[in-house]
Each structure stands twice: as C-alpha cells, then as structure tokens.
C-alpha positions in Angstrom: -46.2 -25.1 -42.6 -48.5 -26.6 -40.1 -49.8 -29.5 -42.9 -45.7 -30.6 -42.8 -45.4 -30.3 -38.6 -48.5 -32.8 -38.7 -47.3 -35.0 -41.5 -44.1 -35.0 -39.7 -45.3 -35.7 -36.3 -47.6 -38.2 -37.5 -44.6 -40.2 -38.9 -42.9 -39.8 -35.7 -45.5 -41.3 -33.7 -45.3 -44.1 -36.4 -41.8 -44.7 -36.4 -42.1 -44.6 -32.4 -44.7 -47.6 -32.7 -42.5 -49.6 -35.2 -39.4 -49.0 -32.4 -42.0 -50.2 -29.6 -43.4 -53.0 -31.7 -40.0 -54.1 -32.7 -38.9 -54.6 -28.9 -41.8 -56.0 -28.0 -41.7 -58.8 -30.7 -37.7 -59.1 -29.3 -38.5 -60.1 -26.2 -41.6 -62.5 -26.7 -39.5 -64.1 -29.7 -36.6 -64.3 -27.2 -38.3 -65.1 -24.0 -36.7 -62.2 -22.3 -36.0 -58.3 -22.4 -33.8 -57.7 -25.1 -30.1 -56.6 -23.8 -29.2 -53.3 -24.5 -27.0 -53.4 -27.7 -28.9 -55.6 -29.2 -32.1 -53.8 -28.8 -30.3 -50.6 -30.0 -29.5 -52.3 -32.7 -33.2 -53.1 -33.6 -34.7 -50.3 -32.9 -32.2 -48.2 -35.5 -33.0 -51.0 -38.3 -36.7 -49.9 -37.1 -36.0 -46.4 -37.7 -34.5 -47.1 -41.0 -37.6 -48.9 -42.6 -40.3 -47.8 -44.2 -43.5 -47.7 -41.7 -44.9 -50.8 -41.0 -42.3 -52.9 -42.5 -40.7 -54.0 -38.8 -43.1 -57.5 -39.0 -42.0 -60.6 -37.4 -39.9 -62.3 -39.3 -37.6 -59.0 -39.8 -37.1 -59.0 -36.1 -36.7 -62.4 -35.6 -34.0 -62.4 -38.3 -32.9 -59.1 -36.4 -32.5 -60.9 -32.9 -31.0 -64.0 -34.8 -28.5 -62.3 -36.4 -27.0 -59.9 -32.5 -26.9 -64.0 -31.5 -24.5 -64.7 -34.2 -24.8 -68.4 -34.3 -27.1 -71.2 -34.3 -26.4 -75.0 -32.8 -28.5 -78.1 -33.2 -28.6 -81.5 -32.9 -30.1 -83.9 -36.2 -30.8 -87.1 -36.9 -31.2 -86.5 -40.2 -28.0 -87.6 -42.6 -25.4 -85.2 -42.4 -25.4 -84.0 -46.2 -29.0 -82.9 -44.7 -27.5 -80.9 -42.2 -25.1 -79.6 -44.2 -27.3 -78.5 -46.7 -29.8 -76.6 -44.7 -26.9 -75.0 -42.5 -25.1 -73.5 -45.8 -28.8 -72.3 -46.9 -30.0 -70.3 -44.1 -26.6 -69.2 -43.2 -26.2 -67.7 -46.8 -30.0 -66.6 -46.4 -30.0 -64.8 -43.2 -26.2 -64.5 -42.5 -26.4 -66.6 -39.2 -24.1 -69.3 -39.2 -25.2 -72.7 -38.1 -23.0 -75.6 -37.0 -24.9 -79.3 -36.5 -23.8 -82.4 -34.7 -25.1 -85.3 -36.4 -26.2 -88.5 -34.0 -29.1 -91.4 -34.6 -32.4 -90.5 -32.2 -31.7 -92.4 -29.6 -28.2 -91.2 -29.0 -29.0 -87.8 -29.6 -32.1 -87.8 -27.1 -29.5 -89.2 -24.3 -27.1 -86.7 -25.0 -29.6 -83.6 -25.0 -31.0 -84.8 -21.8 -27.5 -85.6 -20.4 -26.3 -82.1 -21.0 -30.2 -80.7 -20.1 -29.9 -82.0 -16.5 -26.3 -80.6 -15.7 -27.8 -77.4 -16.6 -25.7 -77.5 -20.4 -28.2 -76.4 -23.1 -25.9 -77.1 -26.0 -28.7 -77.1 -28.6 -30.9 -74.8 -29.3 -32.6 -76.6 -31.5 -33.1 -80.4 -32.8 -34.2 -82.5 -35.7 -35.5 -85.8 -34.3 -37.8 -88.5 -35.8 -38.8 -91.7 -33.8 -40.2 -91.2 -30.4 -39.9 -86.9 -31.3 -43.7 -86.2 -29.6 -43.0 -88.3 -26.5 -39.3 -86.6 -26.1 -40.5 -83.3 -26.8 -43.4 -84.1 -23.9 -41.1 -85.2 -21.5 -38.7 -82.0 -22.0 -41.5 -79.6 -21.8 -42.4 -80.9 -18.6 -38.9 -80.7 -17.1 -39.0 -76.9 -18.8 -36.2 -78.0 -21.3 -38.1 -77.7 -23.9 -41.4 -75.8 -25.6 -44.0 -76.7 -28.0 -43.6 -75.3 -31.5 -47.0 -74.1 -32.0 -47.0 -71.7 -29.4 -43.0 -70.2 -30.1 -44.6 -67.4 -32.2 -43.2 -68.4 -35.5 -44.5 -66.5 -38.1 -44.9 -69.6 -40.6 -47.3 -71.2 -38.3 -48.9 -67.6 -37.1 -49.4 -66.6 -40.6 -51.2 -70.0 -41.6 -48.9 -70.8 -44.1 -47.7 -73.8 -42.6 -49.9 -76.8 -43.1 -51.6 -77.3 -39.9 -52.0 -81.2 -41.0 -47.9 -81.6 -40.2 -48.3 -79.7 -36.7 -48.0 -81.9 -33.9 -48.5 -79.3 -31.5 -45.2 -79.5 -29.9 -42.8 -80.8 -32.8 -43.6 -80.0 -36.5 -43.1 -82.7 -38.9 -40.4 -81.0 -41.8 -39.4 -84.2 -43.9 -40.7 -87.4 -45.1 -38.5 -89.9 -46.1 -39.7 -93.7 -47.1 -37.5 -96.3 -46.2 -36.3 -98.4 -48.5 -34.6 -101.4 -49.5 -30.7 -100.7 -50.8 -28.3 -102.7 -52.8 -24.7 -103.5 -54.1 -25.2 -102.7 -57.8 -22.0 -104.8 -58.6 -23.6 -107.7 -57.2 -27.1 -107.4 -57.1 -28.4 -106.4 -61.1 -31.5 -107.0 -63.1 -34.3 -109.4 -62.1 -32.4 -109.7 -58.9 -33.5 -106.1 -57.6 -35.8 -106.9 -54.5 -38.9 -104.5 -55.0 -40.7 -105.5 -52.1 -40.2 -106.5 -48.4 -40.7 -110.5 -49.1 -38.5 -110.4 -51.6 -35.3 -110.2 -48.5 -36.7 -113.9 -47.5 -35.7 -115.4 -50.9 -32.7 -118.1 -50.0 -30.6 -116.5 -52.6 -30.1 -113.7 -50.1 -28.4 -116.0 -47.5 -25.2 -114.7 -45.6 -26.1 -111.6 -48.1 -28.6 -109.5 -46.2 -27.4 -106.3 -43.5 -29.3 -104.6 -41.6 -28.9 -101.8 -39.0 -29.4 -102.7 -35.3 -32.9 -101.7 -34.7 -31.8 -100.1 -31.1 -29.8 -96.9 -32.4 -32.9 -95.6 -33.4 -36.4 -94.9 -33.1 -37.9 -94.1 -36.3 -36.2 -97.9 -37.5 -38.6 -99.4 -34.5 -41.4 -97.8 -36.3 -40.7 -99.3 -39.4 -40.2 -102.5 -38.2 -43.8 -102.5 -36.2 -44.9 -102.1 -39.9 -43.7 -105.0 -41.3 -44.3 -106.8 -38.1 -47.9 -105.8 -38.7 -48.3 -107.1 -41.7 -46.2 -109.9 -41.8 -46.1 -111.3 -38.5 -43.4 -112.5 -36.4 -42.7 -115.5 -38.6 -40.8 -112.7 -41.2 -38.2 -112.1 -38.6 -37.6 -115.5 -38.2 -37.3 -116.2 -41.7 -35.0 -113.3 -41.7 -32.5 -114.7 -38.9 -32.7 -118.1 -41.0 -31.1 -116.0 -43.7 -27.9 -115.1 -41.7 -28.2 -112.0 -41.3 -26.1 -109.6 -40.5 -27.0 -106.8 -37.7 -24.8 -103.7 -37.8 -24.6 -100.8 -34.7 -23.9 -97.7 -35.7 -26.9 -97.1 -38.0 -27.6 -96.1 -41.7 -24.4 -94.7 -42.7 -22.5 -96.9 -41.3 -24.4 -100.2 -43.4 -24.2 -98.2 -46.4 -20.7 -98.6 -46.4 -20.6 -101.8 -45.0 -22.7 -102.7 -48.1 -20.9 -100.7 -50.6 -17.4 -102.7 -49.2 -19.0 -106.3 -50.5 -19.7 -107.1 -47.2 -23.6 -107.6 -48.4 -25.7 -107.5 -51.5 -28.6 -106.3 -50.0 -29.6 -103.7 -46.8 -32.6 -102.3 -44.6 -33.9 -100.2 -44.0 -32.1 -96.8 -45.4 -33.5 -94.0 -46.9 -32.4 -92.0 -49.9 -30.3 -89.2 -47.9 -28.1 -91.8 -46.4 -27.3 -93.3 -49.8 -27.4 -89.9 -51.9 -23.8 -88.7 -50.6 -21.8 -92.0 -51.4 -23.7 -92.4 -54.7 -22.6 -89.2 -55.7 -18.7 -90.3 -54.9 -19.3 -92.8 -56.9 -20.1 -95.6 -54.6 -21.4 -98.9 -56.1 -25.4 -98.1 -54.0 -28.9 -97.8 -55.2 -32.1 -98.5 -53.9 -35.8 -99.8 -54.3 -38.3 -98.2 -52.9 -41.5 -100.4 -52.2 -45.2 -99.7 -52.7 -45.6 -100.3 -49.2 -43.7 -98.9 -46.4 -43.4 -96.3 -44.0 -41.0 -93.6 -43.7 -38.6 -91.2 -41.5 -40.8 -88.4 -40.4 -38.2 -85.8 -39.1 -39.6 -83.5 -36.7 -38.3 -80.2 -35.7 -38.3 -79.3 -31.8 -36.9 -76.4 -29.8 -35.4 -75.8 -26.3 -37.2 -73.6 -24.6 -36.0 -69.7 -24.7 -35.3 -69.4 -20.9 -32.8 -72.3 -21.7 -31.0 -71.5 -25.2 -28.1 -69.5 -26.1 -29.9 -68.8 -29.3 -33.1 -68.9 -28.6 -34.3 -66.4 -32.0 -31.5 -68.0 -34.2 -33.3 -71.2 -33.3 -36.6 -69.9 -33.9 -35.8 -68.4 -37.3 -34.4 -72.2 -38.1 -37.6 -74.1 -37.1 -39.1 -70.9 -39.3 -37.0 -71.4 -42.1 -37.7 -75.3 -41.8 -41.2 -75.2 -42.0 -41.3 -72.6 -44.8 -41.7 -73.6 -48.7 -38.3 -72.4 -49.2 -36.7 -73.8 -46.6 -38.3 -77.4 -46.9 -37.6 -77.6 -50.0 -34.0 -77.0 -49.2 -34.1 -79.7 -46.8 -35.4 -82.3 -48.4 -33.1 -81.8 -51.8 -32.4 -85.4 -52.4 -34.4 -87.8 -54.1 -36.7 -89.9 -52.7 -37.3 -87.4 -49.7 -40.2 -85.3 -49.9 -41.5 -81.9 -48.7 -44.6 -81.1 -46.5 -45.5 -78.7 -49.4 -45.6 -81.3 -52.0 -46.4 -85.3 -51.3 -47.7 -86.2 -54.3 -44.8 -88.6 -55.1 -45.0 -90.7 -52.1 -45.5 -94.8 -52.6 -48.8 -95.7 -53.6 -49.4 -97.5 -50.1 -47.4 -95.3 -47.7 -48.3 -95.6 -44.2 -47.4 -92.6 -41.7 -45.4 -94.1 -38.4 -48.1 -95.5 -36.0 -48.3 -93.5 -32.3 -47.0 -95.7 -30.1 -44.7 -98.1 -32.3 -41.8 -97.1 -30.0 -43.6 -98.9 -26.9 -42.8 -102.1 -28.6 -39.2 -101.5 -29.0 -38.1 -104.4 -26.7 -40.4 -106.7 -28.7 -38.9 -105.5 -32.1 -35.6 -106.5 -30.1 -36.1 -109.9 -29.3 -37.5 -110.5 -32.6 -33.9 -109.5 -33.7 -32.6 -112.1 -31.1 -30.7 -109.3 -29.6 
C-alpha cells in the first residue's frame, strides 16, 4: 500500500508541474497572464495528458484555439492565402481570415490602423522593404522580432537559421518571371530572357505593373538595372509600354483580355489561379532573376487580439508542413527544399528599396 501512495503522489506532483508548466508557457506565448477560463481550460487538457506531453506547441495550439480566430494581412496572391488559411484551420481548428493588399498598401494600412491604437492584424506576410518595416514597428512597440516570440520551430532548431532574419523569417521564394498571352505569343516567340522584352516586335505589346505598388517589384527592378543599366528602361519606354496600378493580378488579366502579349514581372501564384480557369496565361522563367521573398512578421503580444493564434501561424509557416502548404504552386519554392531554383538566382539585395524614386523616374513616372 505505501509503494501505490508513493507512485500516486509522485504522479501528482507530475501532473502539478505539467498544470504549472502549461500556464507558464500561456503567458510567455501570450505576453500576459492567461484569463481565467482559458487557463482552466489548459490546465484540464494538462491533466488529461500523459506526463510530460504538455510541450509547446500543445499549448500554443491550446491558447490559439480559447482565441478562436486568427487575422492577417498578405501580400502574397490570394489563392496563397486561401490555401494556407483552409490548412491550418483544418489542422489546428482555428479559423483564419486574410485580407489581401500589395506591400506598400498593406504597410500604410497596418501603420494607419497601429497609430489610432487598431491592431487589426495579428499577423502579416510581407516581402519588399519586410526587415526595415518590421524595424520600424518594433521600435514604435507595434511589432516584435520573430526570433525571440518563442516559436517552437525556431526554439527547436528545426527551422533553417539561414532564412532567419532576426525579426521577420523568410517563408517563400518565388522568382519572377516573364508571362504571356499564349493566343498571341507561341513558339519561337516565347521571350526566355529579360532582353528578349526589347525586341521591336514587342511594340505597343509589352505591360507591366507600376513599380510603386510594391516593394519586392523595386527590388527586381534594381536587378535588372544592375545588370543592364539604365539604357534598358529606356529602350523599354521606346517600346510603348504599358504601366498598370493595381499590381500583378490586376496585369494578369489585363494580359489575358488581349490588352498585351507580353508582362513583367509576375510570379507563378499570381498566374496559377487564372490558368486553372482556363485563362489563356503562361510564363518563362529566366536563368537570371530574382524573386518575391515573402517574409512572415508578427504584432507584438501586448498589441494583438490573437496573439498565440498568430504565433501558431508564423509556427505553422515556418514548419516543413506548413511551407510546403504555402508554397503549393509551381514555380514557388519552399525554405525546405531550393533545389529547383534558376541556375543564376540572385536573393533581393539589402537596400534596393532606397532606390525606389530612381527605379521611378526610370519608369518616367
């Protein structure tokens, strides 16, 4: 009798330190003390598992879920959004809603709604200028670093540290490419490579999206203003081109319409959902470019209304599962597996943004 009144107050004492550890992860996961319900709720799914299994992903799920919902903002195309929302909904049974907007927009309107005090996302996907955005809303307390949230895919090591940029974490790389009007463009006619958008056949034929809705298309256009000089752009205004606001989606249709044969820059997301409706779109991918580096970055806990739920996104993100659910389309590829990228990719230069107003004028805008 005495070897069972020891067993069983031994696995008291456990299940007591898997209730303590539990609320303890709650509230440095959350950023606060966890409210009452919420914490009850924990520490009885505590006091249901087996000891030692209350590790931190199981209370971060645990916190997400007492939340009940997830928002965030993305730059990423919206059969992105879509896609991962479904997926860690139907994986964790949080539901997520996205609003969809290009990187600039969608910094104006996070720090719009930051400074009256309206923390509307709790989370964003953001490529461009992510690092510098994410500086700047750390120091006004908006925001806080990824690396030091506490996400178990980072503390765990399974996350590859070389896609850690300390306060964002870099989730997707997409190239950008060249795209096309396969009714009109067929053949030996394909343009492979960036030159090849010069040729004079292309005249009154070429779109592309107004380089000031975004970011991450400055950084590709300080690429090929690298390596081609500024003598491409105006070869490229000599060729009647057509700028369009509003960004990829929008010059996807416009190109799909006839109102082009050829576009850039796009990458495969933005093409992927009209293709699959049937849409008369394709595109080349060149040995040489650069690409959309989407970058994952999270409001800080005192700020969110779901802080955990955003937490166990950024999580789910960065995790091979996860990633590979987010980047689901072709020519998009995951942190886990870059093997496939362009023989002569180059990653977005720091500091390409700063030369946004040049890019501009190059434009003549």
């Amino acid at each position: 009798m005495l070897n069972v009144d020891v067993r069983s107050n031994r696995i008291a004492l456990r299940m007591r330190c898997a209730m303590s550890v539990a609320a303890l992860m709650l509230a440095t996961l959350t950023g606060h003390a966890a409210q009452p319900a919420q914490d009850a709720l924990l520490l009885a799914q505590a006091a249901k598992a087996p000891a030692g299994a209350a590790t931190e992903l199981e209370v971060l799920i645990a916190a997400a879920k007492a939340e009940g919902q997830l928002t965030f903002y993305s730059a990423a195309p919206e059969n992105v959004n879509r896609r991962i929302s479904s997926a860690y909904t139907a994986r964790y049974g949080v539901p997520a809603q996205s609003v969809r907007l290009n990187s600039v927009p969608l910094q104006q309107r996070y720090a719009s709604e930051a400074e009256a005090g309206n923390f509307a996302a709790d989370l964003v996907f953001i490529a461009g200028s992510a690092g510098p955005f994410t500086d700047e809303g750390i120091k006004r307390g908006w925001m806080e670093s990824v690396s030091g949230a506490g996400l178990p895919v980072v503390r765990s090591g399974e996350f590859p540290s070389r896609f850690n940029r300390g306060v964002t974490s870099v989730v997707q790389i997409a190239p950008w490419l060249i795209f096309y009007n396969t009714e009109r463009v067929k053949g030996g006619d394909i343009p492979r490579d960036w030159p090849d958008l010069l040729d004079a056949k292309w005249k009154g034929q070429l779109l592309a999206a107004d380089p000031r809705g975004s970011d991450a298309s400055i950084e590709f256009w300080t690429m090929i203003l690298d390596r081609y000089g500024e003598s491409f752009f105006a070869r490229m205004r000599s060729q009647s081109m057509r700028v369009i606001a509003g960004g990829g989606p929008v010059v996807v249709q416009a190109l799909a319409a006839g109102e082009g044969s050829v576009a850039v820059p796009t990458i495969a997301a933005t093409v992927q959902g009209l293709k699959d409706r049937g849409g008369p779109v394709e595109v080349a991918m060149p040995a040489f470019t650069t690409g959309v580096e989407m970058q994952v970055a999270l409001t800080a806990r005192g700020k969110a209304k779901h802080p955990a739920a955003a937490r166990l996104m950024a999580n789910y993100a960065m995790s091979p599962e996860g990633n590979k659910v987010l980047n689901d389309d072709p020519g998009s590829f995951s942190i886990y597996d870059t093997r496939g990228l362009p023989a002569d990719y180059q990653a977005p230069k720091p500091g390409a943004v700063a030369r946004k107003d040049l890019i501009i004028k190059l434009f003549g805008l």
